[in-house]
C-alpha positions, -999 to +999 in steps of 0.1 A: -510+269-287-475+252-291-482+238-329-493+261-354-533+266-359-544+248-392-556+273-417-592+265-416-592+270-380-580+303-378-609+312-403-632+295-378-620+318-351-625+348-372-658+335-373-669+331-337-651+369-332-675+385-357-703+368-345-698+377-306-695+411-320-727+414-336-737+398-305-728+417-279-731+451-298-766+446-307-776+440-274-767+475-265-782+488-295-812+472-294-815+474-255-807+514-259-831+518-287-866+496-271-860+516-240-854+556-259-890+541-275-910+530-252-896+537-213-905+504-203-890+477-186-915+450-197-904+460-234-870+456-229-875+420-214-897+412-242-862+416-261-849+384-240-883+366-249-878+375-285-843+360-291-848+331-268-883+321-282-868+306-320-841+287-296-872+270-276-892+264-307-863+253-336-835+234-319-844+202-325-846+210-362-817+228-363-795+198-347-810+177-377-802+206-402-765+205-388-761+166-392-783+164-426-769+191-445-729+199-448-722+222-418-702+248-438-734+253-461-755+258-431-736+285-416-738+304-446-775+306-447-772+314-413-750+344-415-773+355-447-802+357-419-782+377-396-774+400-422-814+399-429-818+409-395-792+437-391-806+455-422-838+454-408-827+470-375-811+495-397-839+503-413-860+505-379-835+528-363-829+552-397-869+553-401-881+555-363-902+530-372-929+507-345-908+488-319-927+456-333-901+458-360-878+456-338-889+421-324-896+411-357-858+416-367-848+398-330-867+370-340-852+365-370-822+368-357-829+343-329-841+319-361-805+327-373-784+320-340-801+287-333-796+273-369-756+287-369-740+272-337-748+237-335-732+236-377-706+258-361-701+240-332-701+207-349-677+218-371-653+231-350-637+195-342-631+186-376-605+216-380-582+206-358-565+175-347-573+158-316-550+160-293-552+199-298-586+202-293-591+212-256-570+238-263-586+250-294-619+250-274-597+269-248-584+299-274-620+304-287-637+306-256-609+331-249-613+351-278-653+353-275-650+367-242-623+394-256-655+403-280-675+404-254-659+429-236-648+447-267-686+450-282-708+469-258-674+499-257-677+502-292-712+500-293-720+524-265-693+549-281-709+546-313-742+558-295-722+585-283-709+598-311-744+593-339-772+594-312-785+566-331-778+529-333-777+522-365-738+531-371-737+498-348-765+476-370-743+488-404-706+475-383-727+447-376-736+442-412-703+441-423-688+420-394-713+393-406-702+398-441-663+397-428-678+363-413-694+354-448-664+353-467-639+338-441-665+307-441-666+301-477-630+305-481-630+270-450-621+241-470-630+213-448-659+194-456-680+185-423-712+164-433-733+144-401-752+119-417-777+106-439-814+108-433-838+079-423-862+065-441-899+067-424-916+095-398-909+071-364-872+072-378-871+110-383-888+120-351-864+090-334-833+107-353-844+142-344-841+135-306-807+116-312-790+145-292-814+141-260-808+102-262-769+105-264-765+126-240-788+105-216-771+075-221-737+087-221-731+090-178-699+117-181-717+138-208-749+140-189-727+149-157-706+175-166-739+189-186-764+190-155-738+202-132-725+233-150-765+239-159-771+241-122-743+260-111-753+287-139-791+287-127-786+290-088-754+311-093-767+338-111-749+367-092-742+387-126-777+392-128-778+417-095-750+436-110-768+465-105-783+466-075-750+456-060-737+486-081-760+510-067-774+503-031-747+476-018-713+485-029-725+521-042-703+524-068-725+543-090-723+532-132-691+536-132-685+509-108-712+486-127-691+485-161-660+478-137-682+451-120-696+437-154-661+435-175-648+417-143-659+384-153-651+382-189-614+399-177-610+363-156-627+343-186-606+355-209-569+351-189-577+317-179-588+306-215-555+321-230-535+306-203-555+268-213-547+278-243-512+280-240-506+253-215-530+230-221-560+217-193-561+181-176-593+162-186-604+155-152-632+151-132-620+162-096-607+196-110-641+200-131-657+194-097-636+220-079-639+245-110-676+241-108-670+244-067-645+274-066-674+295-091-698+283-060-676+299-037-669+329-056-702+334-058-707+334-021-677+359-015-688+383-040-724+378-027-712+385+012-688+414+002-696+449+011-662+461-003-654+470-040-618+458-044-629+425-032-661+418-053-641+430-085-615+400-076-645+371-064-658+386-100-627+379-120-619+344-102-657+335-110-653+341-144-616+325-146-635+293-130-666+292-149-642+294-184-623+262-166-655+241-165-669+255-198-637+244-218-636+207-199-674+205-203-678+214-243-644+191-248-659+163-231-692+168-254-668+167-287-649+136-276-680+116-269-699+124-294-700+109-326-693+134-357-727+121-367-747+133-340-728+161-330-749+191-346-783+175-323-761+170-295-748+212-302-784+219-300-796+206-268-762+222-254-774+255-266-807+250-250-791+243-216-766+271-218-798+300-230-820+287-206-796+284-177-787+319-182-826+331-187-836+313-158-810+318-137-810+352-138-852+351-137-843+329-108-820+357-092-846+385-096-872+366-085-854+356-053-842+386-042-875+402-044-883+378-020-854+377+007-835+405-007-802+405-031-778+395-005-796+365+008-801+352-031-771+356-044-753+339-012-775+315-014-770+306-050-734+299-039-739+276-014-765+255-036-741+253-061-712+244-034-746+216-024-748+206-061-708+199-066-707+176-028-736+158-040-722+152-077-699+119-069-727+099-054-750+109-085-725+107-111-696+087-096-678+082-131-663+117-125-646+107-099-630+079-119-624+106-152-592+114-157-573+123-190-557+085-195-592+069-195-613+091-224-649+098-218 
């Protein structure tokens, strides 16, 4: 970024790095542990149910907890259930003890995600000033997918080197301690609103978010679109069986295949970053449009060099429409509602990736991998032609006229 980050907001990305960390590197612990366990593939997608099930159930509430309570507050009760949650799968991995402890700890981890990023995410645009914010949303989306990538190597060396993943829930502990202290040491105040009198006004409040978003046209656009192009395009899903029987590139290849994406992510979010990104609906359109067609190409291709490129320009894309969809949600929302607005966001995103890639294996069960995946492409190429007669405001979006 050209003007230097404000103080708090360098915290706040400290912040988002610990907690993709913790992410990331406990889905390869606690993915390497269920399976050592139990040998079953039904348990380890029982792991997906866990952490998703508190983000069904509690977003709602947690949007009110964001706009009711001051934001910086509720992050650090969050982080205190995270570190709940890593000591517990500490303890289950030191002890050997029943998987159900395991779930147990997901869930309350789950419980802990779903009440940290709509506070988080609602406070994000109070740290920095306006004009900077697409590129502040730009630098963190950058950084999280360095995390990403960096989390499951350190995690998967640590289970090389112990045999055991609890050296990764004890780094994990302490990255959400790291993440502790940086967010009491924020000194920006970030408070939604006050509550309403009454149980019609509370339930009418609660569902704020779902209102907002369906009466503002651009939001809902750029919202829907993005959520299907996620759901139908759902290539990363097959990874593996385009690893091993299409492009038969063995694990090796797979990691190659699997970093790809975050590799394009992250150097298109450093280059927003630095350069800024026009607010505009024709290049969200072709952003969402060029991750269609990327999907298609990497879908089609039978050679190695080619689908590690289709990967990396799919992720570059997808980071493109991420960083003008989640500004557009911060510019037209009101500070008031934004924590409920965060929420329903969260939902979208969680169960656009959950379906999409149930949506992937289910479909190429049926037709086979090759036939899904390129047909995931072309509906989201379908979705993006049909979006200006549904939504014809994003043709008329551009950065002069503000959503």
């Amino acid at each position: 970024m050209k003007a230097a980050l404000p103080r708090d907001f360098r915290l706040y990305l400290l912040i988002s790095v610990m907690g993709a960390l913790v992410h990331f590197g406990q889905g390869v612990a606690v993915g390497w542990s269920v399976y050592e366990q139990t040998g079953s593939s039904l348990a380890l997608g029982l792991v997906g149910l866990a952490q998703f099930l508190p983000i069904l159930l509690f977003f709602l509430p947690a949007g009110q907890v964001a706009d009711r309570f001051e934001r910086r507050s509720v992050i650090v009760t969050s982080l205190a259930l995270s570190a709940s949650a890593a000591l517990l799968l500490g303890a289950a991995a030191w002890l050997n003890l029943d998987v159900a402890w395991t779930y147990g700890a997901l869930l309350l981890s789950g419980c802990a995600q779903i009440l940290n990023r709509p506070a988080r995410d609602a406070l994000m645009p109070t740290l920095v000033p306006p004009a900077q914010l697409a590129r502040a949303i730009a630098l963190a989306s950058s950084l999280h997918q360095v995390a990403s990538m960096a989390a499951p190597a350190l995690a998967g060396l640590g289970l090389a080197l112990f045999h055991s993943a609890l050296s990764i829930h004890a780094a994990n502990t302490v990255f959400i301690l790291v993440a502790l202290v940086a967010t009491l040491a924020i000194r920006q105040r970030s408070r939604g609103h006050a509550p309403a009198p009454g149980g019609r006004g509370r339930l009418r409040e609660m569902l704020a978010g779902f209102t907002h978003i369906r009466s503002t046209r651009l939001l809902l656009a750029v919202m829907s679109i993005d959520l299907l192009a996620v759901l139908f395009g759902g290539a990363v899903a097959l990874l593996p069986v385009y690893a091993k029987d299409i492009l038969q590139v063995g694990p090796a290849g797979l990691g190659m295949l699997s970093t790809a994406p975050a590799v394009g992510a992250a150097v298109a979010g450093l280059a927003m970053a630095r350069f800024g990104v026009a607010l505009d609906g024709r290049l969200f359109l072709g952003a969402v449009g060029g991750f269609g067609l990327m999907t298609l190409v990497f879908g089609a291709s039978t050679h190695f060099p080619l689908s590690l490129i289709a990967l990396a320009l799919l992720g570059g894309l997808d980071s493109i429409s991420v960083v003008i969809r989640q500004t557009v949600i911060q510019q037209a929302t009101p500070d008031a509602l934004r924590g409920r607005v965060a929420a329903v966001n969260r939902v979208f995103i969680s169960s656009s990736n959950e379906l999409g890639a149930l949506e992937s294996g289910l479909l190429a069960a049926l037709i086979g991998p090759v036939p899904a995946v390129v047909g995931g492409g072309l509906i989201t190429l379908l979705v993006v032609a049909a979006s200006p007669r549904l939504f014809p405001e994003l043709g008329r979006w551009r950065r002069s006229a503000p959503p």
